[in-house]
C-alpha positions in Angstrom: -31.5 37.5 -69.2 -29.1 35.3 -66.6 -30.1 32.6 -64.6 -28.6 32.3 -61.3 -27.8 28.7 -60.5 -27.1 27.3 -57.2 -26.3 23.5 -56.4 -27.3 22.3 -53.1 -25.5 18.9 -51.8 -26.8 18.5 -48.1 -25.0 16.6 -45.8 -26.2 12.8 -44.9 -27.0 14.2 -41.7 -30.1 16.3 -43.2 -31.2 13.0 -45.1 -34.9 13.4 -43.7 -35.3 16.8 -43.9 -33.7 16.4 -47.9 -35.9 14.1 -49.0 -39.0 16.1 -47.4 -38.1 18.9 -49.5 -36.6 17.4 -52.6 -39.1 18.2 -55.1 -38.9 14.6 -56.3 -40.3 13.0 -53.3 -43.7 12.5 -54.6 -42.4 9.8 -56.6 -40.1 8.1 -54.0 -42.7 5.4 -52.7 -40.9 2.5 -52.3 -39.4 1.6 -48.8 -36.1 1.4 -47.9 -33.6 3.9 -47.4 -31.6 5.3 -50.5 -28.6 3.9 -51.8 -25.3 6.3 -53.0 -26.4 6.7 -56.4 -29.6 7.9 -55.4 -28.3 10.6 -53.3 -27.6 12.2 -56.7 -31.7 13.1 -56.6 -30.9 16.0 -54.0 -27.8 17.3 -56.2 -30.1 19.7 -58.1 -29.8 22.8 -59.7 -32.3 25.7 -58.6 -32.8 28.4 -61.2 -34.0 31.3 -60.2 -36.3 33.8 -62.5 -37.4 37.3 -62.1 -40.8 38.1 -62.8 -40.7 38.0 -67.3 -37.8 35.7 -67.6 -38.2 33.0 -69.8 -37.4 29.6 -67.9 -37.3 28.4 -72.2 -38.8 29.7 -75.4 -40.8 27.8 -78.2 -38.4 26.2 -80.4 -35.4 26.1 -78.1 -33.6 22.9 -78.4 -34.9 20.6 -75.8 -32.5 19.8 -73.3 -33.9 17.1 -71.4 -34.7 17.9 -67.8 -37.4 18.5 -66.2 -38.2 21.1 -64.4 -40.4 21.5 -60.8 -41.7 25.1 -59.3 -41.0 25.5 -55.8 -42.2 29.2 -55.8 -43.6 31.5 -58.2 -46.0 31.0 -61.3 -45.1 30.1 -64.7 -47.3 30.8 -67.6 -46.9 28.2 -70.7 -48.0 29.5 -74.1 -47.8 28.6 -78.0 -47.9 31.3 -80.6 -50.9 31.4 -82.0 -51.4 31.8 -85.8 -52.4 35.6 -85.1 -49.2 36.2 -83.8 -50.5 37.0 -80.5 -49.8 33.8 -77.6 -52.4 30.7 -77.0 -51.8 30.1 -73.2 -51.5 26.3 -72.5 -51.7 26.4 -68.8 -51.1 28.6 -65.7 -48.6 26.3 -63.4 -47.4 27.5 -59.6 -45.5 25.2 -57.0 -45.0 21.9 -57.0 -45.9 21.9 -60.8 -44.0 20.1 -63.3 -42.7 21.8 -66.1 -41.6 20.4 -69.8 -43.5 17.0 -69.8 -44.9 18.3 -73.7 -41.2 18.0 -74.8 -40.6 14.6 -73.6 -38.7 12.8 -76.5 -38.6 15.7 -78.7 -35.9 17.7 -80.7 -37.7 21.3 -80.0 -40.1 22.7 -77.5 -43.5 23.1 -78.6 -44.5 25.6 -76.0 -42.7 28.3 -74.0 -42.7 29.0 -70.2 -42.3 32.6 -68.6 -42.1 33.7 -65.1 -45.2 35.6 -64.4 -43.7 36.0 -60.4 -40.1 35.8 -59.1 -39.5 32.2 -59.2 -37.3 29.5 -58.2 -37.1 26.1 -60.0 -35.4 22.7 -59.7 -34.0 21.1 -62.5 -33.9 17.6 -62.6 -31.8 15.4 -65.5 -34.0 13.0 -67.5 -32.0 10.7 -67.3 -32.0 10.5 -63.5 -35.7 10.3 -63.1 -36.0 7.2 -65.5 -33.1 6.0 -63.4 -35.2 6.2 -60.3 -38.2 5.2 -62.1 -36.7 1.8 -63.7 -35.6 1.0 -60.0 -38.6 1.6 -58.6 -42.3 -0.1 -59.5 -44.3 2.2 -57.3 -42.3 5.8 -58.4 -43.4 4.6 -62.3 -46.5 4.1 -61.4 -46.8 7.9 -59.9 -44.8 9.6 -62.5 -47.6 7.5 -64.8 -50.4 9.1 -62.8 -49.2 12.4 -63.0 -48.7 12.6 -66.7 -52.7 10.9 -66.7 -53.5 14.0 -64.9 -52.0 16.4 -66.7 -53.6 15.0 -69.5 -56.6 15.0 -68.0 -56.6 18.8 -67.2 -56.1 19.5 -71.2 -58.5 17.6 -71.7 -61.0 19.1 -69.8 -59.7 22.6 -70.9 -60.7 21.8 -73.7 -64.2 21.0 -72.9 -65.1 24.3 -71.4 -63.6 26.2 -74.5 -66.5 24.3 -76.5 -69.3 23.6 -74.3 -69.6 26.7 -71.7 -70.4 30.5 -71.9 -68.5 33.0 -70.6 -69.0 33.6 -67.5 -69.0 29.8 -66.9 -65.4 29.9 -68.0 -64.5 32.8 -65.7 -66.5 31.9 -62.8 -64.4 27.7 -63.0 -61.1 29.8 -63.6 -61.8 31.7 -60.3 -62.8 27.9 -58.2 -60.1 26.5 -59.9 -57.2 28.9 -58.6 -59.2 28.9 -55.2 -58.7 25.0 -54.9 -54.9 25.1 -56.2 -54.2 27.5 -53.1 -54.8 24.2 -50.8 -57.6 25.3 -48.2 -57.0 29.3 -48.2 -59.7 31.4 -48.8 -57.5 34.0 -51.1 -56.4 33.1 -54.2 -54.0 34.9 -56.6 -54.0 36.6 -59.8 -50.1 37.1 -60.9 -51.7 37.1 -64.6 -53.2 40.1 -66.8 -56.5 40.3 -68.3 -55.6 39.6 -71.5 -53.4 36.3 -70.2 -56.9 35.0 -68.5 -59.0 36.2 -72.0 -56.4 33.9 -73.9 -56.6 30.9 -71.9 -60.4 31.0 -71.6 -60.7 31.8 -75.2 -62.4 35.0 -74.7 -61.5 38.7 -75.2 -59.9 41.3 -72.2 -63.1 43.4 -72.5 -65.5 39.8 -72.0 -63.2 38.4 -69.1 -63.4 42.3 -67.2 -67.3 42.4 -67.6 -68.0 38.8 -66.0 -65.6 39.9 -63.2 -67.7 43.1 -62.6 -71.0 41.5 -62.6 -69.8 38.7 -60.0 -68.2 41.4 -57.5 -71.7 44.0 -58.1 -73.3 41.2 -56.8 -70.8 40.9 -53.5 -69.7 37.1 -54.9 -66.4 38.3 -55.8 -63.7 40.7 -53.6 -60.8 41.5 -55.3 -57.2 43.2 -54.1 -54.2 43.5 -55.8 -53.4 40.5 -57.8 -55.7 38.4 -55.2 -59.5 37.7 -54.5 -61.4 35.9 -52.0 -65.1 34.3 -53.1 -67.4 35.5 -50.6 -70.3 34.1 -52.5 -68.5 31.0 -53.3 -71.2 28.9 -53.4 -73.3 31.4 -55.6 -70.2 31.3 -57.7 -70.4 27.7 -58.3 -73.6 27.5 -59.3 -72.4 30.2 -61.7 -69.8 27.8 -62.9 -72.3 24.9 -63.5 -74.7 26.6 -65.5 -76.8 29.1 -63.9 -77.8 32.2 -65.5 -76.0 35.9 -64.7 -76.3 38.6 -66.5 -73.5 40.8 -67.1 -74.7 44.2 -67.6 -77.2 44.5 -65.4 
């Protein structure tokens, strides 16, 4: 597998229009404009995966960058004791990858392209650069490793505390409300990839799918779905009853 690597280096003229799409923008809060040195932020590489590629396996040596999705989904996993994968998190654009390997010799987890995708890579040591300049940029790069805490977290809680079709029914809302105000979602992951990150088997996850689209709540396409009873599916997803083979 070969990445294909392309540097970008924009001329000062495109300075707005950089910084708009510079993937490190969210945490360039404070005012002012930016000085030479931190013109180096828009000097990144961009990394480009086919669908299967691995962007880095569990147990590479870390090589400390970051990494940022501008398109495409990534799929970080662990091996499980089975053999078989334990998926961590599904991640599309704007996410950040590698924030588990901060400070680390080896990668705990692997990341795969589950969709053509292209990624920046950032230095390490350029975002604590930025960050040590910059109060307010700390203080976002602190919220964003709260939330991704925070999403673990409450992972976590649904593998002990829901049922099945709870689990399937917030995965659906969830992927709905990371597509930003569409009403179609997508699905670039299998069955079994869904079964292992809800904790449940292929055969489970396919049976609560079925009974949510027999009952006209759920529309599905190719590797997309829409929630026509979306609020029947949140009540789903906060407790309510639904029988799966009736």
């Amino acid at each position: 597998m070969t990445h294909r690597l392309a540097l970008t280096t924009p001329s000062a003229a495109d300075s707005g229009r950089r910084c708009q799409s510079c993937p490190l923008n969210v945490l360039c809060l404070d005012d002012g404009p930016p000085d030479r040195e931190e013109q180096a932020c828009m000097e990144q590489r961009c990394i480009q995966l086919r669908c299967g590629d691995h962007l880095f396996r569990v147990s590479d040596a870390v090589d400390q960058h970051l990494h940022i999705i501008r398109s495409g989904d990534i799929k970080l996993y662990q091996h499980g004791r089975d053999g078989g994968q334990h998926i961590i998190e599904f991640l599309g654009p704007g996410a950040w990858v590698g924030l588990e390997s901060l400070n680390v010799q080896e990668r705990h987890a692997g990341a795969v392209a589950l969709t053509d995708c292209e990624i920046a890579t950032v230095p390490y040591t350029l975002l604590t650069a930025v960050l040590d300049r910059h109060p307010r940029s700390a203080e976002a790069f602190g919220q964003l490793l709260s939330c991704t805490i925070a999403r673990h977290q409450q992972h976590a809680a649904m593998l002990r505390s829901t049922s099945a079709v709870q689990r399937v029914a917030q995965f659906l809302l969830h992927r709905l409300e990371q597509a930003q105000g569409a009403v179609r979602a997508t699905l670039p992951m299998s069955r079994q990839d869904i079964a292992d990150y809800l904790g449940l088997t292929s055969s489970t996850v396919s049976r609560c799918l079925s009974a949510l689209r027999r009952r006209g709540w759920l529309a599905m396409g190719q590797r997309a779905y829409t929630l026509p009873g979306l609020q029947d599916v949140e009540m789903v997803a906060a407790g309510a009853p639904l029988a799966l083979d009736c």
